[in-house]
N, CA, C and O atoms as CSV, one atom per row, in Angstrom:
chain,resi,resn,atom,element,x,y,z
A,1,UNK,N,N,70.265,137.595,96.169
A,1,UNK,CA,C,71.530,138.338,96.226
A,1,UNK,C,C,71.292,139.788,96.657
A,1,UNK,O,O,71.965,140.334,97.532
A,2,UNK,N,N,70.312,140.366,96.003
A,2,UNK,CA,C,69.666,141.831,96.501
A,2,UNK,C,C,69.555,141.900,98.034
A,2,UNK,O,O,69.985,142.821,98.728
A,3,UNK,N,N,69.048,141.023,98.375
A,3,UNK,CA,C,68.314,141.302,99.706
A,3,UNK,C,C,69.252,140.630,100.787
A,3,UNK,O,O,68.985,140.528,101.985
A,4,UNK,N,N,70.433,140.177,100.133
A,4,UNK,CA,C,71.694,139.899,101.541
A,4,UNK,C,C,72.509,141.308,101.380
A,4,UNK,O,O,72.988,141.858,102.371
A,5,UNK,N,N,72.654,141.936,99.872
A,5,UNK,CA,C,73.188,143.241,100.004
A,5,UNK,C,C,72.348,144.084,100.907
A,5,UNK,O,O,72.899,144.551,101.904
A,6,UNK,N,N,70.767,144.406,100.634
A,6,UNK,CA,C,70.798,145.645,101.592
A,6,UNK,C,C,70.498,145.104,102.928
A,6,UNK,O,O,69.969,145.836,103.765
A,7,UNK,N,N,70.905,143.417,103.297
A,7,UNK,CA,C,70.733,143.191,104.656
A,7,UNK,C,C,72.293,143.497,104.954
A,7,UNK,O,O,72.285,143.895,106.119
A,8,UNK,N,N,73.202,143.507,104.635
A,8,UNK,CA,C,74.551,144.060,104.897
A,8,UNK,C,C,74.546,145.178,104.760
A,8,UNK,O,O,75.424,145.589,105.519
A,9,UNK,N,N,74.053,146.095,104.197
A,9,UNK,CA,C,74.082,147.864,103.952
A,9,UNK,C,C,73.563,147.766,105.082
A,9,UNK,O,O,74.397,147.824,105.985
A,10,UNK,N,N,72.245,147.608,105.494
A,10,UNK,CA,C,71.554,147.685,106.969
A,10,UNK,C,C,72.239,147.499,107.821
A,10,UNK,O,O,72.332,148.363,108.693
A,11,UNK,N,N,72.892,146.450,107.894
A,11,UNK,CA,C,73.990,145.960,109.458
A,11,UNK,C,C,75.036,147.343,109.464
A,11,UNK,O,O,75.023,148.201,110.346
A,12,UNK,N,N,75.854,147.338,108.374
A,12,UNK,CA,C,76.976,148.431,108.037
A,12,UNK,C,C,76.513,149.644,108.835
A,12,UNK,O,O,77.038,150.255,109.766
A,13,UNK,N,N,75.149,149.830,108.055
A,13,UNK,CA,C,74.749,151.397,108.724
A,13,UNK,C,C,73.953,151.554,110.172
A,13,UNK,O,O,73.683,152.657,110.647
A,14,UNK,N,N,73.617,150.296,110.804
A,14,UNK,CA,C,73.604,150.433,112.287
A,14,UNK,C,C,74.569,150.171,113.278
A,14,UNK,O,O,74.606,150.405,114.486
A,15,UNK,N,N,75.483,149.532,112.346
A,15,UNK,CA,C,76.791,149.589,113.435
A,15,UNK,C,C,77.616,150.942,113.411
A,15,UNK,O,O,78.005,151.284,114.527
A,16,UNK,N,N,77.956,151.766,112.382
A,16,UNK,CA,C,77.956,153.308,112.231
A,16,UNK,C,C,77.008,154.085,113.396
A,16,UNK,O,O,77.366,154.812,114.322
A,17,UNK,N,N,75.832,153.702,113.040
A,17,UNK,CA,C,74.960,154.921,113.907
A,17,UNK,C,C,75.518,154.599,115.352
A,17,UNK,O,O,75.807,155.495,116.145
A,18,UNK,N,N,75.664,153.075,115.673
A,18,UNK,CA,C,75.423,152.382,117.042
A,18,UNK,C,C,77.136,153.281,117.381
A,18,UNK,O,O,77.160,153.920,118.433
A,19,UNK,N,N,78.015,153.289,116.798
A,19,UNK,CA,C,79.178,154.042,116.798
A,19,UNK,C,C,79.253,155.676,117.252
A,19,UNK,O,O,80.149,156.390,117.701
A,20,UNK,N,N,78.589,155.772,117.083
A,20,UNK,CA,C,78.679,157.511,117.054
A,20,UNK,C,C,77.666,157.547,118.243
A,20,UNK,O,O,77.873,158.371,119.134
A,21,UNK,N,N,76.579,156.708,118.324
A,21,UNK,CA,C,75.888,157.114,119.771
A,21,UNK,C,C,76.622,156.800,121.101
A,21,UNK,O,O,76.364,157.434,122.124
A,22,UNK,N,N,77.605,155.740,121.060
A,22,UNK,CA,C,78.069,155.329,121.682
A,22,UNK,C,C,79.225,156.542,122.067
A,22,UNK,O,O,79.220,156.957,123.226
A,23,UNK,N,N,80.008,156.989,121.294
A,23,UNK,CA,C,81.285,158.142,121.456
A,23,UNK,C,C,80.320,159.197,121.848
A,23,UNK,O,O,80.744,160.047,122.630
A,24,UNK,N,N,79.188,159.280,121.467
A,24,UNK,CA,C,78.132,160.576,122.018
A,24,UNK,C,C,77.467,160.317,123.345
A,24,UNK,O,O,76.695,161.032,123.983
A,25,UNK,N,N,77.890,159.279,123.571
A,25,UNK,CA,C,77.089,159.043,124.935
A,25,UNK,C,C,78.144,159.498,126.146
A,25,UNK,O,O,78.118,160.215,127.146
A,26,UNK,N,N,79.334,158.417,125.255
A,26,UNK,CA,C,80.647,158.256,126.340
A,26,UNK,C,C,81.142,159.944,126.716
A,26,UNK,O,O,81.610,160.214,127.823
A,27,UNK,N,N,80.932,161.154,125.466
A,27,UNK,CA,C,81.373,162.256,125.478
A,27,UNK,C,C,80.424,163.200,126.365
A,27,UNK,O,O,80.869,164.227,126.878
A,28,UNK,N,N,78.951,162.749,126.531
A,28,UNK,CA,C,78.155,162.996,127.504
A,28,UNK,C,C,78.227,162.432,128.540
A,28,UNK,O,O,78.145,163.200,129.499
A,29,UNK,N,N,78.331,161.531,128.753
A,29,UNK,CA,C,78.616,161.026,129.987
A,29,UNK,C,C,79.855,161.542,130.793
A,29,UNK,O,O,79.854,161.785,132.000
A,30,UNK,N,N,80.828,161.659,130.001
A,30,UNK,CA,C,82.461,161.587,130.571
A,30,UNK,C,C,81.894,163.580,131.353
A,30,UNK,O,O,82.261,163.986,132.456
A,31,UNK,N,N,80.994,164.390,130.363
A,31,UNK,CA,C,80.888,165.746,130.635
A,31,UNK,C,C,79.775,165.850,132.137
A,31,UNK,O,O,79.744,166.891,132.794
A,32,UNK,N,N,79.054,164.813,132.458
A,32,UNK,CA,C,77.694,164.789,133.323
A,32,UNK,C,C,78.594,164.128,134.711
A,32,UNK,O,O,78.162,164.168,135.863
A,33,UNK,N,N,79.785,163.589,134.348
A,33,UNK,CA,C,80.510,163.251,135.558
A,33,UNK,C,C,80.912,164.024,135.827
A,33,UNK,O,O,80.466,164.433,136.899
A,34,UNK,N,N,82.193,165.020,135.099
A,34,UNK,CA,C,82.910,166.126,135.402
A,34,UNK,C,C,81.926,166.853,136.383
A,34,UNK,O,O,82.216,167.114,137.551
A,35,UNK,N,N,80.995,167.087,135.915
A,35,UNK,CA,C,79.839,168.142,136.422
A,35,UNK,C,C,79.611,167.186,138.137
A,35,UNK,O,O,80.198,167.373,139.203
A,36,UNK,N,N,78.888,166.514,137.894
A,36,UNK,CA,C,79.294,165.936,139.159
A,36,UNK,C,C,80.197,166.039,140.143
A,36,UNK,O,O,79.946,166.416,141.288
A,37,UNK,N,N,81.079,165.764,139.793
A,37,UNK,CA,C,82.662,165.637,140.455
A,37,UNK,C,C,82.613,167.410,141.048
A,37,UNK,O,O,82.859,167.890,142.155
A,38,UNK,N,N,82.347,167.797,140.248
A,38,UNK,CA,C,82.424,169.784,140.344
A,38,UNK,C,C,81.483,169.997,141.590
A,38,UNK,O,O,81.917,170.662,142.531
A,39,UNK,N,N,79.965,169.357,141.650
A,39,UNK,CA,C,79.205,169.862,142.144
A,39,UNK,C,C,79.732,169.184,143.393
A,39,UNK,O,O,79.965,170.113,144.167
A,40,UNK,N,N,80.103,167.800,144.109
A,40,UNK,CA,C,80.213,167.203,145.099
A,40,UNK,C,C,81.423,167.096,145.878
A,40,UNK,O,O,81.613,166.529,146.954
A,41,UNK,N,N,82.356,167.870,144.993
A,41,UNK,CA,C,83.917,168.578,145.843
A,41,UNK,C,C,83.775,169.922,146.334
A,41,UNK,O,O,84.645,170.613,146.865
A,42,UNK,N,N,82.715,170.178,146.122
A,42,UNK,CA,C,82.472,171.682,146.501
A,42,UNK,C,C,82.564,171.695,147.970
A,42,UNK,O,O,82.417,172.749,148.589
């Protein structure tokens, strides 16, 4: 019973991390295009 709880705490807390890298990526990314877009309309 222990060890399906912290195999579910584990899942819980890499789908969190996997969450936030993902909005951190998309929020880097979405900023490395802009920049792009800036540098190649010039």
């Amino acid at each position: 019973m222990e060890f399906i709880f912290k195999n579910s705490m584990k899942e819980a807390l890499g789908q969190k991390i996997i969450e936030v890298l993902q909005r951190y990526w998309n929020v880097k990314g979405l900023l490395l295009y802009a920049n792009y877009n800036a540098i190649t309309t010039q």
